[in-house]
C-alpha positions as CSV (number, residue, x, y, z in Angstrom):
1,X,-20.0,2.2,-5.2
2,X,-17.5,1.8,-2.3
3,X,-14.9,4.7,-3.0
4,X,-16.1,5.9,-6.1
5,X,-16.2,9.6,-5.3
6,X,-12.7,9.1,-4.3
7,X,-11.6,7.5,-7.4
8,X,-13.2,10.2,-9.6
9,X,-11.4,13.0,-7.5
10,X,-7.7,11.1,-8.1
11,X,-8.1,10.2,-11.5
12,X,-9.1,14.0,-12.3
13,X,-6.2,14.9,-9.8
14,X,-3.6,12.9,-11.6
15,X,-5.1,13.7,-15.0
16,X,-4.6,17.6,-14.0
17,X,-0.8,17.0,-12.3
18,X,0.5,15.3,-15.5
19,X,-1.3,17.7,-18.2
20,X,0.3,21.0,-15.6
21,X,3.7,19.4,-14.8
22,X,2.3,20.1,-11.2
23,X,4.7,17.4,-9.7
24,X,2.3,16.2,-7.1
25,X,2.8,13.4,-4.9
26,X,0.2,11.0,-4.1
27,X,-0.4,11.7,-1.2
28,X,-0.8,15.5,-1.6
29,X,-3.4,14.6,-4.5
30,X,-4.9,12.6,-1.8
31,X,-5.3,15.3,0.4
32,X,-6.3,18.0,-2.3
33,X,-9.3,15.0,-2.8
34,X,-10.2,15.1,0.3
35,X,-10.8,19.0,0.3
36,X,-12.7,18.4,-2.4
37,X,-14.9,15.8,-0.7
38,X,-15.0,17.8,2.3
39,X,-15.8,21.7,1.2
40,X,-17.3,21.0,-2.4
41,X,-19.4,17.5,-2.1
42,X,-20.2,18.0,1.7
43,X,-19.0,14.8,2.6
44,X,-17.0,14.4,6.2
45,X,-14.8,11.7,5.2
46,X,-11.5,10.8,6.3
47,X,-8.3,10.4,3.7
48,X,-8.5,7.0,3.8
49,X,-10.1,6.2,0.1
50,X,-8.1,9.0,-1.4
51,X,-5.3,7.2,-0.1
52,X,-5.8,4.0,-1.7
53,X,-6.6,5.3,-4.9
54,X,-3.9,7.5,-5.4
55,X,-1.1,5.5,-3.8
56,X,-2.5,1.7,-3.5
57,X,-0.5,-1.0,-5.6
58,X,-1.3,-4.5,-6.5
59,X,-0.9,-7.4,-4.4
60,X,0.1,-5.0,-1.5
61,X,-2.2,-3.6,1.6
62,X,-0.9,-0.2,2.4
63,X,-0.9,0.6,6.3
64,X,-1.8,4.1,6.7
65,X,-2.1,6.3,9.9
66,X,-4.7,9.4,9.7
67,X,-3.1,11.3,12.3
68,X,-4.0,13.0,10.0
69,X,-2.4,11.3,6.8
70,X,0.6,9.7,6.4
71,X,1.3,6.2,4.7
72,X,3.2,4.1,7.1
73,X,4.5,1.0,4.7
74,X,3.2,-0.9,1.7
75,X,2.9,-4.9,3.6
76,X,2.9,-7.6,0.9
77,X,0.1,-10.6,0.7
78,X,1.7,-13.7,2.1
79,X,2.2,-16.3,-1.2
80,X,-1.1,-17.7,-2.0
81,X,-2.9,-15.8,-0.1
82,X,-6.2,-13.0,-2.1
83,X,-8.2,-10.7,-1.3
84,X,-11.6,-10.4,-2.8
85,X,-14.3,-8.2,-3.1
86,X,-17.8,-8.7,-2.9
87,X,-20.5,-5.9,-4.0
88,X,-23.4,-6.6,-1.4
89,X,-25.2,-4.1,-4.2
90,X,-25.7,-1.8,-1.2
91,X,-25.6,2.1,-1.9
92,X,-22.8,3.5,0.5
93,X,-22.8,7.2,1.2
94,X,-20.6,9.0,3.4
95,X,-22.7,11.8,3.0
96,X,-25.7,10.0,4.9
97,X,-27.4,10.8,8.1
98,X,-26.2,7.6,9.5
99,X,-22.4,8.3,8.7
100,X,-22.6,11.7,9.8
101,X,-24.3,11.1,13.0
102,X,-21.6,8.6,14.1
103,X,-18.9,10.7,13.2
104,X,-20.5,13.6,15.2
105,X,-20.8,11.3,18.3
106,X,-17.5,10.7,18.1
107,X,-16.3,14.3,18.2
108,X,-18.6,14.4,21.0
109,X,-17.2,11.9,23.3
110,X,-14.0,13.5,22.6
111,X,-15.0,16.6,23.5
112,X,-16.5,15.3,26.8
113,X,-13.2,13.4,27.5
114,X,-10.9,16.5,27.0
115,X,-13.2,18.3,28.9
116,X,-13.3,15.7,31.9
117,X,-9.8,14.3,31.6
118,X,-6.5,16.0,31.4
119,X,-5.0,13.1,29.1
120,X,-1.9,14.5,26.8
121,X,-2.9,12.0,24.1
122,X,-6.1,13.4,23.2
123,X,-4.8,17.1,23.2
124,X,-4.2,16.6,19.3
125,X,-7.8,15.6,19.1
126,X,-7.2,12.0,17.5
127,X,-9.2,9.1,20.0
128,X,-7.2,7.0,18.2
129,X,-4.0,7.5,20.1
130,X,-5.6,6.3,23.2
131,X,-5.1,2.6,23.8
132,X,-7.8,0.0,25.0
133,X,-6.3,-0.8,28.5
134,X,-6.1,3.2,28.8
135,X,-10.2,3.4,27.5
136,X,-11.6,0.9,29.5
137,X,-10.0,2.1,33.1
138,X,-10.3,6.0,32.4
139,X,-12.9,6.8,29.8
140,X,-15.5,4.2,29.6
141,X,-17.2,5.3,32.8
142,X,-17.4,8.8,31.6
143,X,-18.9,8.9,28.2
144,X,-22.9,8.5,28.5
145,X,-24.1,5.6,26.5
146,X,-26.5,7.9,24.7
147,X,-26.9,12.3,25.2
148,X,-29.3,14.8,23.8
149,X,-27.3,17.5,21.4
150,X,-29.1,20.5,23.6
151,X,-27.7,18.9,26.5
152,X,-24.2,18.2,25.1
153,X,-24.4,22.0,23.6
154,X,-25.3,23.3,27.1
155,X,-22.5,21.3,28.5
156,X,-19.9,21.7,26.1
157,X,-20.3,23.6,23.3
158,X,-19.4,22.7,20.1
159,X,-17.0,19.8,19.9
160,X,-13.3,20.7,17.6
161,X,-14.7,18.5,14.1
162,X,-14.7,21.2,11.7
163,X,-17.0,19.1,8.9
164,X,-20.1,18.5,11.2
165,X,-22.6,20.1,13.3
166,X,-24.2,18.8,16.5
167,X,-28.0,18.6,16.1
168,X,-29.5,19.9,19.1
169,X,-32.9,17.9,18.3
170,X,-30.7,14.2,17.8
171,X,-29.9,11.9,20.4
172,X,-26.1,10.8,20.0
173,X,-24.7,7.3,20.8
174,X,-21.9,8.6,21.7
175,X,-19.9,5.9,24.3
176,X,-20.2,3.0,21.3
177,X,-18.9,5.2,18.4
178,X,-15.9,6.1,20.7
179,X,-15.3,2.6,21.3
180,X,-15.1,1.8,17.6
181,X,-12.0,3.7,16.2
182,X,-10.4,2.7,19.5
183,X,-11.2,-0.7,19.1
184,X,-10.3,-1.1,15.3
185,X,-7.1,1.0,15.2
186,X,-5.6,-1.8,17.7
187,X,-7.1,-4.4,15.4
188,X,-5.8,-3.0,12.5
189,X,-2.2,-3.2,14.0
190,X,-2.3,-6.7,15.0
191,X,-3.8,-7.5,11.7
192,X,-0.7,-6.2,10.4
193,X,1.2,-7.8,12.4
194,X,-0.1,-11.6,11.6
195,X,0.3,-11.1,8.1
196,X,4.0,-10.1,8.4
197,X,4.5,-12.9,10.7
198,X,3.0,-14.8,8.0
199,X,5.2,-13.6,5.2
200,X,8.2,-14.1,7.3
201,X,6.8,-18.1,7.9
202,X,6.2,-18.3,4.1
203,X,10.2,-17.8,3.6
204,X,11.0,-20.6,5.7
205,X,11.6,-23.7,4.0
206,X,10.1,-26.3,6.6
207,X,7.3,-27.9,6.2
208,X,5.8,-26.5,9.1
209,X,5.8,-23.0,8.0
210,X,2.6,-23.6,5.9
211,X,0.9,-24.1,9.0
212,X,2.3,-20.9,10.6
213,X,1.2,-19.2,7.7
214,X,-2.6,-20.4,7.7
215,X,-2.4,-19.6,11.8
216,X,-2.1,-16.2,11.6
217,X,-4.0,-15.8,8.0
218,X,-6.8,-17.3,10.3
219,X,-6.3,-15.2,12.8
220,X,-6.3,-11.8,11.0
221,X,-9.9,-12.9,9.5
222,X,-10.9,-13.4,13.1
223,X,-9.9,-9.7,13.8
224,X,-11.7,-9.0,10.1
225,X,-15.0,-10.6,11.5
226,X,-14.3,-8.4,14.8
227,X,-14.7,-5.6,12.6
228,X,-17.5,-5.9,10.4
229,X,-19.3,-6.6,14.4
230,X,-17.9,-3.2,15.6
231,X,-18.8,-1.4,12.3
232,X,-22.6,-2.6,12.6
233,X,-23.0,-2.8,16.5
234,X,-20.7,0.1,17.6
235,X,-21.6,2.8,14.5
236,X,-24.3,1.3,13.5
237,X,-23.7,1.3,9.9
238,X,-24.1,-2.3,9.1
239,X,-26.5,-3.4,6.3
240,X,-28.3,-7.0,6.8
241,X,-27.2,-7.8,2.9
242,X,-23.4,-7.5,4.1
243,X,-24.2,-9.6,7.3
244,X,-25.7,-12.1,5.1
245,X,-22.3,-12.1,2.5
246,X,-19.9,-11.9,5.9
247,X,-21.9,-14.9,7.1
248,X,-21.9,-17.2,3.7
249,X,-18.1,-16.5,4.5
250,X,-17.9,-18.0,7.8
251,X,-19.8,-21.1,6.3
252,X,-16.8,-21.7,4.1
253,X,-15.0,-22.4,7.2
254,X,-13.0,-19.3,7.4
C-alpha cells in the first residue's frame, strides 16, 4: 500500500531508538528511513512518507518543506471538517519505471535550466524554489517538451540526482514533469493557506463564519482536484481506478 515501506522503516527505527536509548528525533529517523529506501531497497523517493510516519499526529496536516527536509508547522483541520482515505486497490511503487522516469526528467530539465540560465534559485538544485510567474516567462521556452537520453548525455552530461540514471535509449518528457513540482509546491501553499483562513473563520462567532469556512474548504479541494490532474497529466502516474474514485467525488458535489 501507499507508504507502507515507509511505515515499516519508522516503526523498526523507533523500535531500535527506544530499545538503544539512541535519543533520535523524528525527523532524523525520517531521514535514516529514507537512506534506507534510497541505498538498500533502491527506491528514489523523497522524505516525504518518512515524514509523516514518524512525525504525523491526528487531526493535524503537517506542512513540510523538502529543501531537503524540514517540518515547517503542524496546521489543524478546521471543526468538522475529515479527511478520508480511499484504497483504489492500486499497487503503488516508487521503485517503478514510471516513477523513476519522471523523477529523472525532472533532474533533466534542471540540469538544462542551470546550464541555459544563470538563475541563483536553482544553484541549490531544488526546481521547487522557482515560482510560476518566474517558470512561465524564463524557463518554459527552454525545456523541450520531450528529449532523447543520448542527446541530453551529449548535451549535458549527467544531471546532479544522485539516485537515478539517464537512459540513453528512453525518451524523457521532460518540460511537463518540471512543470509539476512547480505547479504543486504553489498549490500546496495556498492550500495551506485556505484552511488557516478557515480555522481562523471557525473561531468567529457570527453566523457568517460557517460560510467562510465552507469557501475556502471548497476551495482547497479545487486546488486537491488541480492536483490529482497534474499528477496524471504532467508525471503521468495516474491510474484510471483513482480517476474513477476522484470523479465519484466530484459527483458528491464537492
Amino acid at each position: 500500500g501507499i507508504s507502507s515501506s515507509a511505515a515499516i522503516e519508522v516503526a523498526t527505527l523507533t523500535a531500535i531508538n527506544h530499545l538503544y536509548g539512541l535519543n533520535l528525533s523524528a525527523l532524523e529517523v525520517a531521514r535514516i528511513g529514507q537512506i534506507v529506501e534510497n541505498r538498500i531497497v533502491g527506491a528514489p523517493c523523497g522524505i516525504m512518507d518518512q515524514i509523516t510516519a514518524a512525525a504525523g499526529q491526528k487531526d493535524r496536516i503537517l506542512s513540510i518543506l523538502c529543501q531537503p527536509d524540514r517540518l515547517l508547522e503542524m496546521v489543524s483541520l478546521p471543526p468538522y471538517a475529515k479527511l478520508i482515505g480511499i484504497h483504489s486497490k492500486v499497487k503503488r511503487s516508487t521503485s517503478s519505471s514510471a516513477y523513476i522516469d519522471a523523477r529523472t526528467a525532472a533532474f533533466m530539465g534542471l540540469t538544462i535550466l542551470q546550464k541555459s540560465l544563470n538563475l541563483d534559485e536553482l544553484r541549490d538544485n531544488y526546481l521547487c524554489k522557482l515560482s510560476v510567474e518566474d517558470f512561465r516567462k524564463k524557463c518554459w521556452k527552454i525545456l523541450p517538451a520531450e528529449m532523447k537520453g543520448e542527446d541530453f548525455l551529449n548535451q549535458y552530461g549527467e544531471t546532479v540526482d544522485t539516485v537515478t540514471e539517464v537512459n540513453p535509449q528512453k525518451r524523457y518528457r521532460v518540460r511537463s514533469r518540471v512543470e509539476h513540482p512547480i505547479y504543486e509546491h504553489a498549490r500546496v501553499q495556498k492550500f495551506i493557506e485556505h484552511i488557516k483562513k478557515a480555522n481562523e473563520a471557525a473561531a468567529e462567532t457570527e453566523r457568517k463564519a460557517s460560510t467562510v469556512v465552507r469557501r475556502h474548504l471548497m476551495k482547497a479541494g479545487k486546488l486537491m482536484y488541480a492536483s490529482d490532474w497534474s499528477y496524471r497529466f504532467r508525471v503521468g502516474l495516474g491510474s484510471p481506478q483513482v480517476h474513477q474514485i476522484v470523479m465519484s467525488v466530484r459527483k458528491v458535489g464537492m
